[in-house]
DSSP file (Angstrom, degrees, kcal/mol; ACC not computed):
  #  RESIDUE AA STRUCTURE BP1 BP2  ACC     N-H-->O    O-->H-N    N-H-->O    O-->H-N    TCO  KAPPA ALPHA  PHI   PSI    X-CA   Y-CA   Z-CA
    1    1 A X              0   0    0      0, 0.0    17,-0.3     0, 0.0     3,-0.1   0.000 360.0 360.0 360.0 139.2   10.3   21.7   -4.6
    2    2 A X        -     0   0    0     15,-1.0    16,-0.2     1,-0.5     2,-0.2   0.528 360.0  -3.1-124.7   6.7   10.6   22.6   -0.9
    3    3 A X  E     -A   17   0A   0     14,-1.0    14,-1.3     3,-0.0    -1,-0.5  -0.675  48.0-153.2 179.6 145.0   14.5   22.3   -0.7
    4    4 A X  E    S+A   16   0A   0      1,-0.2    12,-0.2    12,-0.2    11,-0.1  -0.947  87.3   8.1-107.5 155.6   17.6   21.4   -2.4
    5    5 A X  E    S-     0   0A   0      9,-1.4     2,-0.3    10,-0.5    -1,-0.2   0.905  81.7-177.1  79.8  22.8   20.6   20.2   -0.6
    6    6 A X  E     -A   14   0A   0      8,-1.0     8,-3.0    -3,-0.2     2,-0.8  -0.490  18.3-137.1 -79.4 119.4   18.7   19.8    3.0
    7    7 A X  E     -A   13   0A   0     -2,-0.3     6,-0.2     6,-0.2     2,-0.1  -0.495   8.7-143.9 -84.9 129.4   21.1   18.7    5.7
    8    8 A X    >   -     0   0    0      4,-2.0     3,-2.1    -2,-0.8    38,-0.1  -0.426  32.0-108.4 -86.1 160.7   19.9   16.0    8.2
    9    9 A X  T 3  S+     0   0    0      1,-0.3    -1,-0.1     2,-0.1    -2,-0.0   0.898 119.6  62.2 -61.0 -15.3   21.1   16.2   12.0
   10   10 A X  T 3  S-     0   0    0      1,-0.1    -1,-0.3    36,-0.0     3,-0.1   0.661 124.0-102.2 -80.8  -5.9   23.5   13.0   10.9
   11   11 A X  S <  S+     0   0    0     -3,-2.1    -2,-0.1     1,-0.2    -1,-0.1   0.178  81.8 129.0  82.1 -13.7   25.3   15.0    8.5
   12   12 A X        -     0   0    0     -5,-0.1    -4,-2.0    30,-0.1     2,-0.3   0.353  45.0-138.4 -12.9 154.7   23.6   13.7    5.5
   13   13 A X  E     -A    7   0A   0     -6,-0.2     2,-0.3    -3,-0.1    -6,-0.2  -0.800   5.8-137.8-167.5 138.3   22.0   15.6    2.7
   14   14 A X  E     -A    6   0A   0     -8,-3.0    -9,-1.4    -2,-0.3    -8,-1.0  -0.444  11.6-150.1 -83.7 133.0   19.2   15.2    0.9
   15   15 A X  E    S-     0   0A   0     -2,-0.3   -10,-0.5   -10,-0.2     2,-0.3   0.915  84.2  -1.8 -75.4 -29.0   19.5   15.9   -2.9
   16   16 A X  E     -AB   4  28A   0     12,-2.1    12,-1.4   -12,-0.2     2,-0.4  -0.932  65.1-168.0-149.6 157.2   16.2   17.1   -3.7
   17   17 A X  E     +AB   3  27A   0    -14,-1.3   -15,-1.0    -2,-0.3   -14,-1.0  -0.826  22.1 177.2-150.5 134.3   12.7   17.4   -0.6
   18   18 A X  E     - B   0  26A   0      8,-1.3     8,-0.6    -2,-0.4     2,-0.3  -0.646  22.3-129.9-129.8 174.9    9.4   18.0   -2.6
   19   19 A X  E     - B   0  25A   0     -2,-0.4     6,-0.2     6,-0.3     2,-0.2  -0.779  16.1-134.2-121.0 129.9    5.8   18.3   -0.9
   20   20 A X    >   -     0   0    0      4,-0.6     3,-3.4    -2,-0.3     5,-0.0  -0.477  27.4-106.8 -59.4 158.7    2.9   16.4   -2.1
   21   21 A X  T 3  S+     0   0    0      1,-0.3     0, 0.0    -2,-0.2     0, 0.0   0.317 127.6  53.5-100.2  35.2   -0.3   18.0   -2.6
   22   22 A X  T 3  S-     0   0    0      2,-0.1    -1,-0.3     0, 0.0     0, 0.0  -0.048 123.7-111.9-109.0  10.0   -1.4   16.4    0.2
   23   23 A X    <   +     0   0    0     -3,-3.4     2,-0.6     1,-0.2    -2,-0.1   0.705  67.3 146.2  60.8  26.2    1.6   17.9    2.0
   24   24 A X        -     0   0    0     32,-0.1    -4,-0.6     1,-0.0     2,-0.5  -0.739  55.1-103.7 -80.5 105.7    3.3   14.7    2.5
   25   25 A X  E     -B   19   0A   0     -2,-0.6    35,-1.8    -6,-0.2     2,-0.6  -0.062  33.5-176.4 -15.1  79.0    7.3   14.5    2.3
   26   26 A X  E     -Bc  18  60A   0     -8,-0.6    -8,-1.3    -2,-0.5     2,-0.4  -0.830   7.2-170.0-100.4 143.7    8.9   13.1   -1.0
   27   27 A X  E     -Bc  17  61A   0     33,-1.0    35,-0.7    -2,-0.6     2,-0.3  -0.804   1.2-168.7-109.8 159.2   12.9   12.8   -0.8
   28   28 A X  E     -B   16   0A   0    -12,-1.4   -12,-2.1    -2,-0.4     2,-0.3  -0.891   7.8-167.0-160.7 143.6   14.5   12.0   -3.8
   29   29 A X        -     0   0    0     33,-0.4    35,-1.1    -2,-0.3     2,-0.4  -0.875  12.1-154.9-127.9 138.3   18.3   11.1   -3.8
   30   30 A X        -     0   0    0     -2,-0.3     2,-0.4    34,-0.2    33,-0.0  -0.962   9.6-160.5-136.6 116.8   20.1   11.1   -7.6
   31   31 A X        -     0   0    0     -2,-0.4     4,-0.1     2,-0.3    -2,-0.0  -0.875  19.8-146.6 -95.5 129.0   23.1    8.9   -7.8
   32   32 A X  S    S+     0   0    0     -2,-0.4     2,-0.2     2,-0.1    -1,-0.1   0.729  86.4  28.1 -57.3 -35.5   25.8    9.3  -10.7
   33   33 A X  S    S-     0   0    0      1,-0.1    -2,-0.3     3,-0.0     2,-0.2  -0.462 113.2 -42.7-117.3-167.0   26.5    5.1  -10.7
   34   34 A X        -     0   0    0     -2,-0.2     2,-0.6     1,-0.1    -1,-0.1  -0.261  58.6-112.4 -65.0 133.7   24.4    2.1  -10.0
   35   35 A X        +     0   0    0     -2,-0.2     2,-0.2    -4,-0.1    -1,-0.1  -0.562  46.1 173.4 -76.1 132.2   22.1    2.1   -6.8
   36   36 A X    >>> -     0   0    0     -2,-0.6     3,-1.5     1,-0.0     5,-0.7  -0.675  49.9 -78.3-114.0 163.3   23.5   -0.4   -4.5
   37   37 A X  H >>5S+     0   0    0      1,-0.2     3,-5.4    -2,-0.2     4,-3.5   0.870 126.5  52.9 -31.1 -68.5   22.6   -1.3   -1.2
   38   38 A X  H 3>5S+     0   0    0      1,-0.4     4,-1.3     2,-0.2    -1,-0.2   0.726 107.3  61.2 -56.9  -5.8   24.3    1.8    0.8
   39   39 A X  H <45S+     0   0    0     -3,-1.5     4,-0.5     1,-0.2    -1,-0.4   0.761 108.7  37.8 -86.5   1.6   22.3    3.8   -1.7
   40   40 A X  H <<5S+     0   0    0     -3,-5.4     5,-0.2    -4,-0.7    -2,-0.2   0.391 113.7  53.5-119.3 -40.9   19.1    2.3   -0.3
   41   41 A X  H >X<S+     0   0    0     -4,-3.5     4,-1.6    -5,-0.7     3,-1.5   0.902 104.6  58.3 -67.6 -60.9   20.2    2.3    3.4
   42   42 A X  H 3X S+     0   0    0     -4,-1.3     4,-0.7     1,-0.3    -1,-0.2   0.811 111.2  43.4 -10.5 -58.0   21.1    6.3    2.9
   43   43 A X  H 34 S+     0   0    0     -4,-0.5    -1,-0.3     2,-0.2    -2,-0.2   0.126 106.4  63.2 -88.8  23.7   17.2    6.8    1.9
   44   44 A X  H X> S+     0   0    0     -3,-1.5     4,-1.4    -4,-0.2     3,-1.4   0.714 113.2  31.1-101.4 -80.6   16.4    4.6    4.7
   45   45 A X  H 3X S+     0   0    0     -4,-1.6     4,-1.8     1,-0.3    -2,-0.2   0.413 112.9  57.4 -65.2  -5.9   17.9    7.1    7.0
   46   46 A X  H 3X S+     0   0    0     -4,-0.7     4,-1.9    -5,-0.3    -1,-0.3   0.840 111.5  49.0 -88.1 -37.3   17.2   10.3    5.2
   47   47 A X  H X>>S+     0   0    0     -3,-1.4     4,-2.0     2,-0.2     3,-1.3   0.993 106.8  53.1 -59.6 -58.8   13.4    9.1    5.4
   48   48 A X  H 3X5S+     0   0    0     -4,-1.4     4,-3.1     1,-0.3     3,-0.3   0.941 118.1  39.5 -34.4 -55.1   13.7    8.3    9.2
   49   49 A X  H 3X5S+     0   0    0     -4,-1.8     4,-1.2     1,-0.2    -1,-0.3   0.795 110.8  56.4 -67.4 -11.6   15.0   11.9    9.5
   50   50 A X  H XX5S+     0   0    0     -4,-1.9     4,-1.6    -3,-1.3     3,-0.5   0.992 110.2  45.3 -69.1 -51.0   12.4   13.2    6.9
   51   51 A X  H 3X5S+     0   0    0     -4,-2.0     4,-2.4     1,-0.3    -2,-0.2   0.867 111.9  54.5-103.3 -43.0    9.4   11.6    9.3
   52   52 A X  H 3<<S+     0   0    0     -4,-3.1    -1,-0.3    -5,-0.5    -2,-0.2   0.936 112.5  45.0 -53.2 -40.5   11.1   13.2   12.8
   53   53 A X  H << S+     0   0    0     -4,-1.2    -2,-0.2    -3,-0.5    -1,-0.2   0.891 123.8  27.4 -60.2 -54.0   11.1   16.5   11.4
   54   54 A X  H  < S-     0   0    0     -4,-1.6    -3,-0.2     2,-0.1    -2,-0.2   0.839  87.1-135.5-108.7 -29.9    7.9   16.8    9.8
   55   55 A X     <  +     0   0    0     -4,-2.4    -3,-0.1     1,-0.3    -4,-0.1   0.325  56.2 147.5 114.0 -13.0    5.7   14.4   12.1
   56   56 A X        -     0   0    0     -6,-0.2    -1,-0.3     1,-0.1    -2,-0.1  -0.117  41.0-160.2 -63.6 135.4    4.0   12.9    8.7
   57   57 A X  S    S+     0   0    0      1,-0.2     2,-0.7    -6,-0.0    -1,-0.1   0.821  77.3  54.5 -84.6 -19.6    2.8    9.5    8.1
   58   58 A X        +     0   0    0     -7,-0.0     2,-0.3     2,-0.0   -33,-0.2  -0.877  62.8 151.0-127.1 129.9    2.7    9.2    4.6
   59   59 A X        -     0   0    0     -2,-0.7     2,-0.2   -35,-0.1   -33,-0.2  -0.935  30.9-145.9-135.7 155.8    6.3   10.1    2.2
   60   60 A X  E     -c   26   0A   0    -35,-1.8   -33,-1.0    -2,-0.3     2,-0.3  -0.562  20.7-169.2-111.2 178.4    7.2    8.7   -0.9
   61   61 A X  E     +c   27   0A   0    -35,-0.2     2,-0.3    -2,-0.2   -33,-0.2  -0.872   7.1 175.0-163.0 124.4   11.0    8.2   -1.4
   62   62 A X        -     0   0    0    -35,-0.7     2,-0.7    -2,-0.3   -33,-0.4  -0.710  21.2-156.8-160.0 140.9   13.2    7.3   -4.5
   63   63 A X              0   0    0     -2,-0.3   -33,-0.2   -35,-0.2   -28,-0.1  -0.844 360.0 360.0-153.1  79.6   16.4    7.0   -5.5
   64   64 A X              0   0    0    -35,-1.1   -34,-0.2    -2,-0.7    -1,-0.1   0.436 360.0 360.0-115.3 360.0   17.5    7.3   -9.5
């Protein structure tokens, strides 16, 4: 894990930031109820911020 609780410049915050072992971004976001859209649009934008930050082309993302 390479943070929990990461804040994005929007105010956002990412529940859990891992590394691949290709060094590739995975976010993962852990919702209490059902994922719904706005839970999908969130990781939409936490990704955007994930890929400005780090410069990467390839992240994984997922939302449980």
């Amino acid at each position: 894990m390479k943070k929990r609780q990461a804040q994005t410049i929007d105010g956002g915050t990412i529940d859990l930031l891992f590394e691949d072992k290709e060094g590739n971004p995975v976010v993962v976001e852990l919702k209490l109820s059902r994922i719904g859209r706005g839970a999908v649009n969130q990781l939409k934008r936490y990704m955007k911020w994930v890929r400005g930050e780090t410069k990467k082309r390839g992240y994984r993302s997922y939302c449980m």
